[in-house]
Every structure is written in structure tokens, then in C-alpha cells.
C-alpha positions as a Markdown table, in Angstrom:
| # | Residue | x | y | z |
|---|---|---|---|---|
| 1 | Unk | 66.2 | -109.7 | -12.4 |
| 2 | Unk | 63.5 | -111.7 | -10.6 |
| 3 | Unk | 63.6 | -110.9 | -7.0 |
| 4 | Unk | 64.2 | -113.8 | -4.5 |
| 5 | Unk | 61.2 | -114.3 | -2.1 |
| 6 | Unk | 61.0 | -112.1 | 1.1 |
| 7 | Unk | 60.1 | -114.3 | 3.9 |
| 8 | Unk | 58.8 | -111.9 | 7.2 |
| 9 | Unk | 58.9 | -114.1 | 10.6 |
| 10 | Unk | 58.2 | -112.4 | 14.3 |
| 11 | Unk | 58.5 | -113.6 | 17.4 |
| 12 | Unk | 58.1 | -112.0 | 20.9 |
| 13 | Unk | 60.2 | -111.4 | 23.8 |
| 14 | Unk | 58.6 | -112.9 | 26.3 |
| 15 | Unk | 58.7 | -116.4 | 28.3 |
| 16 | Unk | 61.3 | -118.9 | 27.7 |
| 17 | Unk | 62.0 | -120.3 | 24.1 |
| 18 | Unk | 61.9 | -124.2 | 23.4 |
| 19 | Unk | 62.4 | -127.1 | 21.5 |
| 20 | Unk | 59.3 | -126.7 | 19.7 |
| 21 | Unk | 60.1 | -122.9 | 19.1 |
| 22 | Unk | 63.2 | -124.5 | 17.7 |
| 23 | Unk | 61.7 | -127.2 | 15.8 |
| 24 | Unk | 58.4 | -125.7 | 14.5 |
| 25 | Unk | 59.8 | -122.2 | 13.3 |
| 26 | Unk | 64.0 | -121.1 | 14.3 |
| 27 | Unk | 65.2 | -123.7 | 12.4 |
| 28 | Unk | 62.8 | -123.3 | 9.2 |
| 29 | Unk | 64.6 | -119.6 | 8.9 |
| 30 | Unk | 67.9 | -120.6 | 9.8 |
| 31 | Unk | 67.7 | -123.4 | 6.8 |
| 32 | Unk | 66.1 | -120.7 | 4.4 |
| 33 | Unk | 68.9 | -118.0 | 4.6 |
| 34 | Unk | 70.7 | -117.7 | 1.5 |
| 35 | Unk | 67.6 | -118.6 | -0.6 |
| 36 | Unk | 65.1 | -116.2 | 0.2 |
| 37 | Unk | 65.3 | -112.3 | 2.0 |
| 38 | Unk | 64.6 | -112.8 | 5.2 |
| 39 | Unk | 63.2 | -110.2 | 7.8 |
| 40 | Unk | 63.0 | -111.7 | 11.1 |
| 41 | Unk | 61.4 | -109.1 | 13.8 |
| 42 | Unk | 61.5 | -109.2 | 17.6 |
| 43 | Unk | 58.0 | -108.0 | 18.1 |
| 44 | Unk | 58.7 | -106.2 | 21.4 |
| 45 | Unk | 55.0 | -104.1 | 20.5 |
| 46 | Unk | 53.0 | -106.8 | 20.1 |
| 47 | Unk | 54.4 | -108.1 | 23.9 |
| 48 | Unk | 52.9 | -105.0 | 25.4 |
| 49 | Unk | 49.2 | -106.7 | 24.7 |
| 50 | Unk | 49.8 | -107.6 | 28.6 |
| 51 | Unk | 51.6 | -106.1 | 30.9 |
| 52 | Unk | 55.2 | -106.2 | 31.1 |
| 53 | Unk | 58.0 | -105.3 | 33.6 |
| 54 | Unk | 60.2 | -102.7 | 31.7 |
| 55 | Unk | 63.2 | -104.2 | 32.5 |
| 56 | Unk | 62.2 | -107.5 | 32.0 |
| 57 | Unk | 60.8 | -107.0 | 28.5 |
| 58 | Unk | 64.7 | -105.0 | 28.3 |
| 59 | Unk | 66.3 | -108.3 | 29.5 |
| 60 | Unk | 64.5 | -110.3 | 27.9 |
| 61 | Unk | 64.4 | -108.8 | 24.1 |
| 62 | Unk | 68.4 | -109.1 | 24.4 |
| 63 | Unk | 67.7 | -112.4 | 25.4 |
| 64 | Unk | 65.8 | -113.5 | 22.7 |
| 65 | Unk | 68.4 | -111.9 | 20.3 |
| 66 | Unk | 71.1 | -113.9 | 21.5 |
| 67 | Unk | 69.5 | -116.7 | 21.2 |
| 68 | Unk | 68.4 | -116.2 | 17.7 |
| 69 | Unk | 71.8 | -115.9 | 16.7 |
| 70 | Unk | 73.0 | -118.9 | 18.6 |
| 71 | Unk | 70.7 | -120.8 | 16.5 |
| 72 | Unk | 72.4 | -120.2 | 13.6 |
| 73 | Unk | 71.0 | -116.9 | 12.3 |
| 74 | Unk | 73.3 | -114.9 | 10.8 |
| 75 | Unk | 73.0 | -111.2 | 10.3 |
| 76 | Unk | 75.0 | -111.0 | 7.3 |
| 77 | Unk | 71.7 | -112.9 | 5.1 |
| 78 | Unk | 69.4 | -112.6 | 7.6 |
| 79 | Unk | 67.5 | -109.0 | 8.6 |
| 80 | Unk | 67.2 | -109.5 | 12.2 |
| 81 | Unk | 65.9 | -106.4 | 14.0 |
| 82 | Unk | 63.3 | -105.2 | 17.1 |
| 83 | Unk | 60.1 | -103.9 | 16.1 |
| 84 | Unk | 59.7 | -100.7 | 18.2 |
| 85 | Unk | 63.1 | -99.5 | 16.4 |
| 86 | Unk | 61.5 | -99.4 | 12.8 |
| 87 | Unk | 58.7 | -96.7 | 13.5 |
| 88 | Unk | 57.1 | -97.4 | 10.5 |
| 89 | Unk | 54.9 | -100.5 | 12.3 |
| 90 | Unk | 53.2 | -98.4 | 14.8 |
| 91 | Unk | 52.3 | -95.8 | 11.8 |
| 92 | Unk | 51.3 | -98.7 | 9.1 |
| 93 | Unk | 49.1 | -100.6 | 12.1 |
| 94 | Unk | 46.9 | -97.1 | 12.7 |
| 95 | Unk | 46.5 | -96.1 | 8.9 |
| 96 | Unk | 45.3 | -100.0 | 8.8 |
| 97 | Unk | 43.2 | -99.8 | 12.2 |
| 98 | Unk | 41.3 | -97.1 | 10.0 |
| 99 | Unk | 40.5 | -99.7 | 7.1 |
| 100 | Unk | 39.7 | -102.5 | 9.5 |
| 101 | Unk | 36.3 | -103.5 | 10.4 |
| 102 | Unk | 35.5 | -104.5 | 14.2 |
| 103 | Unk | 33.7 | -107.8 | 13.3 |
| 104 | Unk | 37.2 | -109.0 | 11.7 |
| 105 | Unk | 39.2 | -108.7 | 15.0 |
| 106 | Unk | 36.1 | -109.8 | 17.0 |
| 107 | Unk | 36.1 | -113.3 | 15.3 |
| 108 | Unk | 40.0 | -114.0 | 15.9 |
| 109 | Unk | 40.0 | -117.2 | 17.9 |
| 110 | Unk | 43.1 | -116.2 | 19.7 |
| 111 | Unk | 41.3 | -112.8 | 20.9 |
| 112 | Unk | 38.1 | -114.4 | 22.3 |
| 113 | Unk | 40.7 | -117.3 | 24.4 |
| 114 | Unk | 42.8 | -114.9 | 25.7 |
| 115 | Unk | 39.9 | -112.4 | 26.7 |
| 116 | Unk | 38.1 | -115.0 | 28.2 |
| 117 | Unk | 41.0 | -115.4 | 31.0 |
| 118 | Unk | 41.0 | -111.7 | 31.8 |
| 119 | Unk | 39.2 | -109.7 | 33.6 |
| 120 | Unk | 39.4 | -106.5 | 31.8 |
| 121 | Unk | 40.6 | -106.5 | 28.1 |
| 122 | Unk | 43.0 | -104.4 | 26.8 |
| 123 | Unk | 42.4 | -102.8 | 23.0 |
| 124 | Unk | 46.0 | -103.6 | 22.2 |
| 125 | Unk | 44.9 | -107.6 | 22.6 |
| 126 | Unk | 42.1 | -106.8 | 19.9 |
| 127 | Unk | 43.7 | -105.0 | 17.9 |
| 128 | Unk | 47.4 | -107.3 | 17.8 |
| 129 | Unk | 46.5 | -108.8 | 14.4 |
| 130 | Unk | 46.3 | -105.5 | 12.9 |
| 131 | Unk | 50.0 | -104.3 | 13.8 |
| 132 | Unk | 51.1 | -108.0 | 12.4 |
| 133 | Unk | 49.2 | -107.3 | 9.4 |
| 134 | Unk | 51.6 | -104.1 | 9.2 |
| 135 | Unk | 54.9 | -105.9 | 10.4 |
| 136 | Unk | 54.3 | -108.3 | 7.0 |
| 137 | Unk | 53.0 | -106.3 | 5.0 |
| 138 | Unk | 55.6 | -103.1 | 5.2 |
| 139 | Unk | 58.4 | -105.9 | 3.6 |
| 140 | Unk | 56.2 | -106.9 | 0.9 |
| 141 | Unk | 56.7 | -110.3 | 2.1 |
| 142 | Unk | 55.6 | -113.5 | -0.1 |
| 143 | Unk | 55.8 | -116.2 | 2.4 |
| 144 | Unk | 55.1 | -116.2 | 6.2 |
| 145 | Unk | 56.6 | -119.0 | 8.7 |
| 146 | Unk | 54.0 | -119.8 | 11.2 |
| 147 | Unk | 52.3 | -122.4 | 13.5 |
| 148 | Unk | 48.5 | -123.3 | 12.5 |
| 149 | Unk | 47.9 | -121.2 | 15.4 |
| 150 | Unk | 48.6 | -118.4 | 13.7 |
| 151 | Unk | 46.9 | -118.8 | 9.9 |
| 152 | Unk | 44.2 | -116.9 | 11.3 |
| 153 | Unk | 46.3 | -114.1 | 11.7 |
| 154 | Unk | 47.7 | -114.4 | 8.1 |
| 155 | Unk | 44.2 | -114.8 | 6.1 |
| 156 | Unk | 43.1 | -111.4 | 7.9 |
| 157 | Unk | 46.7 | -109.5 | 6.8 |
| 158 | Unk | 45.8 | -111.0 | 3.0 |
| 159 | Unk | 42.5 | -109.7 | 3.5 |
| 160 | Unk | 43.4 | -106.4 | 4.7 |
| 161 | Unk | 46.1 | -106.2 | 1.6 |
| 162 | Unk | 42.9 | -106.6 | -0.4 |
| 163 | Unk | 41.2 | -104.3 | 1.1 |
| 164 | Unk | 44.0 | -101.6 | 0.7 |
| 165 | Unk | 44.8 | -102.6 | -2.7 |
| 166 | Unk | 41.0 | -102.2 | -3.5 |
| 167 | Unk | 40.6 | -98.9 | -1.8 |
| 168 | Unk | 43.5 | -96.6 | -2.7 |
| 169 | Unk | 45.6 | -99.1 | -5.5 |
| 170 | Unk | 47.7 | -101.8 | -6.1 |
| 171 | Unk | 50.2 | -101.5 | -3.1 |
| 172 | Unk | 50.7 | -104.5 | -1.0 |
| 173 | Unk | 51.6 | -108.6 | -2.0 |
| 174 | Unk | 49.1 | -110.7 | -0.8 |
| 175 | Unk | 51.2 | -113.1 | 1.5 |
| 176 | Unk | 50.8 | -117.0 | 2.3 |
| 177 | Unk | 51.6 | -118.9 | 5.4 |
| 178 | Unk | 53.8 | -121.5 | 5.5 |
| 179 | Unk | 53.4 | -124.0 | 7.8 |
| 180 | Unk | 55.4 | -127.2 | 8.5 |
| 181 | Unk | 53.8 | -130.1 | 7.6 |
| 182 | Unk | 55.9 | -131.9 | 10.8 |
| 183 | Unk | 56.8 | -130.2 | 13.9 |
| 184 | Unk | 54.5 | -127.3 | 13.4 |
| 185 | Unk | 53.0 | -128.3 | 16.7 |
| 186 | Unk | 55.6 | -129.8 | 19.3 |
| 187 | Unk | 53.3 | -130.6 | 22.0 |
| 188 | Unk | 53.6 | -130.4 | 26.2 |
| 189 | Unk | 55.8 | -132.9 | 27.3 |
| 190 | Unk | 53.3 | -133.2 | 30.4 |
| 191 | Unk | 50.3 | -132.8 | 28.3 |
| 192 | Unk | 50.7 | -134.0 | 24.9 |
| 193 | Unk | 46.8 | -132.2 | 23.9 |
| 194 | Unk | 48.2 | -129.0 | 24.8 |
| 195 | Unk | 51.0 | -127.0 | 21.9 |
| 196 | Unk | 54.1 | -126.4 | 24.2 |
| 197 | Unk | 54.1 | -123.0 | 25.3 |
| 198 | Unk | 57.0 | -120.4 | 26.5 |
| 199 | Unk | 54.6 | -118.8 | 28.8 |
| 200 | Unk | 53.9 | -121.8 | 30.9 |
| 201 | Unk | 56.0 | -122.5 | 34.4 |
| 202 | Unk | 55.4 | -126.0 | 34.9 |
| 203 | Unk | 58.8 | -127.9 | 34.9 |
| 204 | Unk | 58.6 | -130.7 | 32.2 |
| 205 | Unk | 55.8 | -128.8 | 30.6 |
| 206 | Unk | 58.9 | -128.0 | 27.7 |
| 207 | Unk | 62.2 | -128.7 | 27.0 |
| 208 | Unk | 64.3 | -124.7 | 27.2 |
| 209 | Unk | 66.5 | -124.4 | 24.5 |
| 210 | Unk | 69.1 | -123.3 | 27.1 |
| 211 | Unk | 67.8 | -125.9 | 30.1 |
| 212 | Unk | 71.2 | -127.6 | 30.9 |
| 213 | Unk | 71.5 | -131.7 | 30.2 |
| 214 | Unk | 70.2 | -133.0 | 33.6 |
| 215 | Unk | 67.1 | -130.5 | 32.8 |
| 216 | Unk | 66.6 | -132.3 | 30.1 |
| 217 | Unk | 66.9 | -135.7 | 31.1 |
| 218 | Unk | 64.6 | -135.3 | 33.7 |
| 219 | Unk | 61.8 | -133.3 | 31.3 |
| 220 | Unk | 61.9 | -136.3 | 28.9 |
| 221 | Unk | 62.5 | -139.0 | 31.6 |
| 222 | Unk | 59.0 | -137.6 | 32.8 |
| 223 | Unk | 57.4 | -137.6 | 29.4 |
| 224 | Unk | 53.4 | -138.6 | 29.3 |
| 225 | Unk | 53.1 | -141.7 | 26.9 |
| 226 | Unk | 51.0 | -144.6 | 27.2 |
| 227 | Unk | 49.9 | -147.9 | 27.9 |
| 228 | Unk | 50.7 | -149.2 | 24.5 |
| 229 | Unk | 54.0 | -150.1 | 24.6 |
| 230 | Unk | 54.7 | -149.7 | 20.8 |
| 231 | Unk | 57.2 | -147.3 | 19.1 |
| 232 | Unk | 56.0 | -146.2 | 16.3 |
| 233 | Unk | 54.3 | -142.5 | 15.3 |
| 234 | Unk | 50.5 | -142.5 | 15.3 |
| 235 | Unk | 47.6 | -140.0 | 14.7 |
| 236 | Unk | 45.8 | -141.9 | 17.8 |
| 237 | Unk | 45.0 | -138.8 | 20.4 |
| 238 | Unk | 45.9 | -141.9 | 22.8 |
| 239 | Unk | 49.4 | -141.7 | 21.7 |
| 240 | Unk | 49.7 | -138.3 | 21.1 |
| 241 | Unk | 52.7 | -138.2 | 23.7 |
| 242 | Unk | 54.8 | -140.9 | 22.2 |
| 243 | Unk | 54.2 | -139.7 | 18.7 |
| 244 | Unk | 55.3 | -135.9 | 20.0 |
| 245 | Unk | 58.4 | -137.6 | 21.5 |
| 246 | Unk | 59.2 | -139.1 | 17.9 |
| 247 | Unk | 58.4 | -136.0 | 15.8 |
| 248 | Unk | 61.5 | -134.5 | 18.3 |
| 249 | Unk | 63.5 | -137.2 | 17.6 |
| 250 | Unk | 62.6 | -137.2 | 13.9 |
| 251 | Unk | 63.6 | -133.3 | 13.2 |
| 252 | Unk | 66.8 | -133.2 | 14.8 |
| 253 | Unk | 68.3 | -136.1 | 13.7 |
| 254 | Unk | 67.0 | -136.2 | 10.1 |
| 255 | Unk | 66.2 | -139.4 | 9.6 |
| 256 | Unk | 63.0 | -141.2 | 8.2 |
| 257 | Unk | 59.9 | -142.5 | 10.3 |
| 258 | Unk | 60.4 | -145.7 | 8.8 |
| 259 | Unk | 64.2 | -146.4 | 9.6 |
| 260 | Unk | 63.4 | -144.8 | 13.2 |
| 261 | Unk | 60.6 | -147.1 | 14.1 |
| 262 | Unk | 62.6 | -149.9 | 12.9 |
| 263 | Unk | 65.2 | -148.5 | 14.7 |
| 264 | Unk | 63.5 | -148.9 | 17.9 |
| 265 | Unk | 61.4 | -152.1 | 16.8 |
| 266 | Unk | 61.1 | -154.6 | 20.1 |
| 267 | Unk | 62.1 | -151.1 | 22.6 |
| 268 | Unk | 60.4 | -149.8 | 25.2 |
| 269 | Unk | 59.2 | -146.3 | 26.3 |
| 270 | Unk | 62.4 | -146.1 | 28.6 |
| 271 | Unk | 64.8 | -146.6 | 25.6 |
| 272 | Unk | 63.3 | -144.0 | 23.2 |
| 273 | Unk | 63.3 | -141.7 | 26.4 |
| 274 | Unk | 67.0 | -141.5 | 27.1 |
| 275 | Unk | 67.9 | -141.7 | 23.2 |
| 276 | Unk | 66.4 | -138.7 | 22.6 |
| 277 | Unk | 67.7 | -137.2 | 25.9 |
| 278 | Unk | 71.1 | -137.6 | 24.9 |
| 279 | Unk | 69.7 | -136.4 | 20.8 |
| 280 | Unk | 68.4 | -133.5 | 22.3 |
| 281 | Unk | 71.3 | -132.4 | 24.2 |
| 282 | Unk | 73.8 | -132.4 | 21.7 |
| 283 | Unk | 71.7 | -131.1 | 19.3 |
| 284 | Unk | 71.2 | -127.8 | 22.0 |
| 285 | Unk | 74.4 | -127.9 | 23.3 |
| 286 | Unk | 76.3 | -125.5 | 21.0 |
| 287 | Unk | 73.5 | -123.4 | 20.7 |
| 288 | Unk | 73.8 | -123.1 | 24.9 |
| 289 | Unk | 77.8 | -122.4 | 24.5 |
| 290 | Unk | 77.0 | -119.6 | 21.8 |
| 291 | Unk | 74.3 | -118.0 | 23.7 |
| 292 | Unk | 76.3 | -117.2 | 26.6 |
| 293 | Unk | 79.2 | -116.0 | 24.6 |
| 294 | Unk | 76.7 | -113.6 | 23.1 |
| 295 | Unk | 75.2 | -112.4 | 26.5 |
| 296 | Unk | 78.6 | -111.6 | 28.0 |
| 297 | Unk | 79.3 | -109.0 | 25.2 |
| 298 | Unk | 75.9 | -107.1 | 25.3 |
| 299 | Unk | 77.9 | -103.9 | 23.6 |
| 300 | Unk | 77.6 | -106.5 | 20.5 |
| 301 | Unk | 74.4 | -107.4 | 20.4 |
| 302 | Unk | 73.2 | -103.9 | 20.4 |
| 303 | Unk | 75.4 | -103.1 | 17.0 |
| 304 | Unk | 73.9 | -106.3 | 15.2 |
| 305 | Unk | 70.3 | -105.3 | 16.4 |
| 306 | Unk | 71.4 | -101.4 | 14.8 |
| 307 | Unk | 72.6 | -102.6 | 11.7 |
| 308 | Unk | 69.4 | -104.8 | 11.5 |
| 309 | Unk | 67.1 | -101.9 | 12.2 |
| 310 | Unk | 68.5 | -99.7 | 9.7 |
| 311 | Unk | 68.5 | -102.4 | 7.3 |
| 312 | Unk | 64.5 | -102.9 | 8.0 |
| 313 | Unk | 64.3 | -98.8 | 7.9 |
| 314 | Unk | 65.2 | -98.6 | 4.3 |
| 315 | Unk | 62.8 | -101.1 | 3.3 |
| 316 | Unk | 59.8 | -100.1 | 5.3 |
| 317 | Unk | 60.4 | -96.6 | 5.4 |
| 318 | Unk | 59.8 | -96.1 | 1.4 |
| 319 | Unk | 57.1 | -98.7 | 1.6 |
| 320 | Unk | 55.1 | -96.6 | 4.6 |
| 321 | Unk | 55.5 | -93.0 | 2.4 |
| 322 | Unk | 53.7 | -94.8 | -0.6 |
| 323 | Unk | 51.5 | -95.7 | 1.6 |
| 324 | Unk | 50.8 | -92.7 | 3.4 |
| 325 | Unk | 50.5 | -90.8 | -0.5 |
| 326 | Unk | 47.8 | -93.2 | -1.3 |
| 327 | Unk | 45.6 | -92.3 | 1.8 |
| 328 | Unk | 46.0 | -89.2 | 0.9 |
| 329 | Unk | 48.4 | -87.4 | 3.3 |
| 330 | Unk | 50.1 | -84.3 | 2.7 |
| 331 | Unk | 54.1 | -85.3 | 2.9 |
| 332 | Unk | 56.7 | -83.4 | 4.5 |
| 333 | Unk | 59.6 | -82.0 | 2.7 |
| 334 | Unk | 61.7 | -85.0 | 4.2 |
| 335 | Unk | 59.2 | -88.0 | 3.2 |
| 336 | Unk | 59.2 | -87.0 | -0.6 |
């Protein structure tokens, strides 16, 4: 039998997640269940690149997991697990450490930004790429889900795959990303240049994916567009804010860019603001009910994240003893 794809997706515990985590990657895996293995990994390691409050990143990985599953992820197609309870990432990211040269994780765009805003640099921010080569790589996964942001990342895990396989033998499938051609990049609501973040503060920077309706309304109502006037989705950096607003109201209503411009043909700015208000609310709304639901029974959430773990255990567990035999390692009894 030909195996179905394995799809690998990670996301951290940390900040607030929003409409464009929504958009650009949550529902990508929620529509891809059923057709491909998915592994989707709460990457509670990778947040410990900068300092974290314990119970915070505690909080906030349960958090993350509830919200996950109120956006339609479902544990019975979907692996959904934390990263620090399959130990097999923290061993896969050293043996790969050893393979890797410096120059590689020197070059990563993301690693020179974010050093560049800190005073002293942490090697867990250099060496990040390397544990999510390991996290992908340790589910033999074909296609990775991510923001153009992140195909950096994945063209060093394919060349560290390489690498390996060129070293010790064929052991690893050389992933692809998979990026979204729209809504890959939801942008700032106040700063439409700028990819909405979960890290930033600013209210009507993003749209929460559990910010109640008034929330909302008053994000959108606030909006940055432009002098223009014109409805209609552009590649213009001068209308980058009304063209964001549309790509929003293009993925969660499903329809075409031609019937939604001549939908709001002859509209103004303050029209297309409070439709998609109101699009955007009941579109989140459920999701808000179910999240609660979830967080009031945190007895449950730990089982599902259990079950997930030991469902990522027996798939990276084998794959980390090959991988360990090919270095070279001498195996314990219980690793044979």
C-alpha cells in the first residue's frame, strides 16, 4: 500500500494566536485531516530560545492546545502532541548539531534580526533551526505547512537530510514547504508592511482568535487603508491595508475576488470595514464557545495531549534508534 503523505506543522506556545495564525496555517491542517498523516507539535522547546515564565509557558501550552482543537482539529486523524513530551527531539537536534556547520545557522535571516534586538544572544536562538530540522525530520514528513518566513528554515532541514543521508545512508525524506499562495502573510491591521504577529501588544495591531465581537469591531473599524477609495485587491504597497482587509474577507467566506469586488463595487472603506467585522465574528465565534469549554475541563486536555505523545513516541522513537545505529552508537538492550 502506498502510504498517505505525513504532513509535520509546529507552532509555539507563546503570545496570542490570530486571525492570520488562523488563516495562513490552522486552517490549512484542519482542511488536510483525513487526507494526509498529520503531526502537529506544540513546540514548547523551541519557546525557551527567550526567556519564559514557567507557569506562563504551563498556562499558556494548554492554552494553545485548546485552542487548536477548537479550531477544528481533531485528535482522532490528527497527531497533536507537546514537543518536550517526545524525547526523541532534544536527542535527534544534538546528534544533528554535530553534522551541522556554523556558517549554515549564521546565515539564517531570522537569527541575525532577532540577535540584532538583544543584547546578549542565547545559543538556543542559533541553534532553533536545528531542533526543527529534528521535529520534521523524526516523522519522515513529505510536506511542511509554513509562512515564507519560515522556507529558510525548511531548505536548511532538506539540506541537513542530505547531509545525513550522505554521511551515514539513506535515512531521512527530504521535505518541501508548502506555502499558501493567499493568506500566507495576513498583515498588521495598524501596519499593513509589517506580517501580524502574536508577540506584539499593540491593540488593533491583530485580530485574537478569542478577542470578543466589540474587540473586533473596534480592531477593524481602526484598520490602516488609504486615500484611494476603491475596493478592489491590489499588489500596490500603497494599498497594502485594503488588500490585507480583503484577503481576510476572501478566506473565510470562500468566495472569489472577482464576485467580492463586484460585490462591493461603488462602497466605501466604511462598508467593507463593518462587513467583515460581522464575517469575522461569526466565523471565530464557535471556535471562542469551544475554547472555553475545553479550558474548564483541563483533566481533558491533558489525556488528548497523552494519547498524542504516545502516538508521536512510536513514530519517532524507532526513527531516532535507526538513527542513533547509523552514527554509530552502541544501543542498550531496550533500544534494539
Amino acid at each position: 500500500m502506498t502510504r498517505k503523505p505525513r504532513v509535520f506543522s509546529g507552532i509555539q506556545p507563546s503570545g496570542n494566536l490570530h486571525i492570520g495564525n488562523y488563516l495562513g496555517a490552522i486552517q490549512q491542517w484542519v482542511a488536510g485531516q483525513g487526507q494526509k498523516t498529520n503531526f502537529i507539535c506544540i513546540v514548547d522547546l523551541h519557546a525557551i530560545t527567550v526567556p519564559q515564565n514557567p507557569a506562563d509557558l504551563r498556562r499558556q501550552t494548554r492554552e494553545l492546545a485548546a485552542l487548536l482543537l477548537a479550531c477544528g482539529i481533531n485528535p482522532q486523524q490528527t497527531t497533536l502532541f507537546v514537543q518536550s513530551h517526545v524525547r526523541a527531539h532534544a536527542e535527534c537536534s544534538w546528534v544533528f548539531s554535530c553534522i551541522t556547520p556554523l556558517g549554515w545557522l549564521e546565515r539564517m535571516t531570522q537569527y541575525k534580526a532577532k540577535a540584532q534586538k538583544q543584547e546578549s544572544v542565547m545559543t538556543g536562538l542559533l541553534t532553533y533551526p536545528v531542533l526543527m530540522a529534528a521535529d520534521i525530520l523524526l516523522y519522515d514528513a513529505d510536506e511542511v505547512p509554513v509562512g515564507e518566513d519560515q522556507k529558510q528554515h525548511i531548505e536548511l532541514t532538506r539540506d541537513l537530510a542530505q547531509r545525513f543521508n550522505y554521511l551515514f545512508g539513506e535515512t531521512f525524506v527530504i521535505p518541501k514547504p508548502v506555502i499558501r499562495e493567499s493568506g500566507a502573510r495576513i498583515m498588521g491591521l495598524d501596519d499593513p508592511t509589517v506580517k501580524m504577529s502574536k508577540s506584539e501588544t499593540a491593540r488593533g495591531h491583530a485580530i485574537r482568535i478569542i478577542d470578543d465581537p466589540d474587540e473586533i469591531r473596534w480592531a477593524i473599524k481602526r484598520a490602516v487603508t488609504d486615500s484611494f477609495n476603491e475596493i478592489r485587491f491590489s499588489d500596490d504597497p500603497e494599498r497594502a491595508g485594503v488588500n490585507n482587509l480583503l484577503q481576510i474577507y476572501e478566506l473565510l467566506t470562500g468566495r472569489s475576488r472577482t464576485e467580492i469586488e463586484a460585490h462591493f463595487a461603488g462602497k466605501g472603506y466604511g462598508a467593507l470595514k463593518r462587513e467583515l467585522a460581522e464575517v469575522v465574528i461569526e466565523a471565530l465565534r464557535p471556535i471562542r464557545e469551544r475554547y472555553y469549554q475545553l479550558m474548564n475541563d483541563p483533566a481533558e486536555l491533558d489525556r488528548i495531549l497523552a494519547i498524542g505523545a504516545e502516538q508521536a513516541r512510536a513514530v519517532a522513537e524507532p526513527k531516532m534508534t535507526l538513527i542513533l545505529e547509523r552514527v554509530g552508537f552502541v544501543l542498550p538492550k531496550d533500544r534494539r
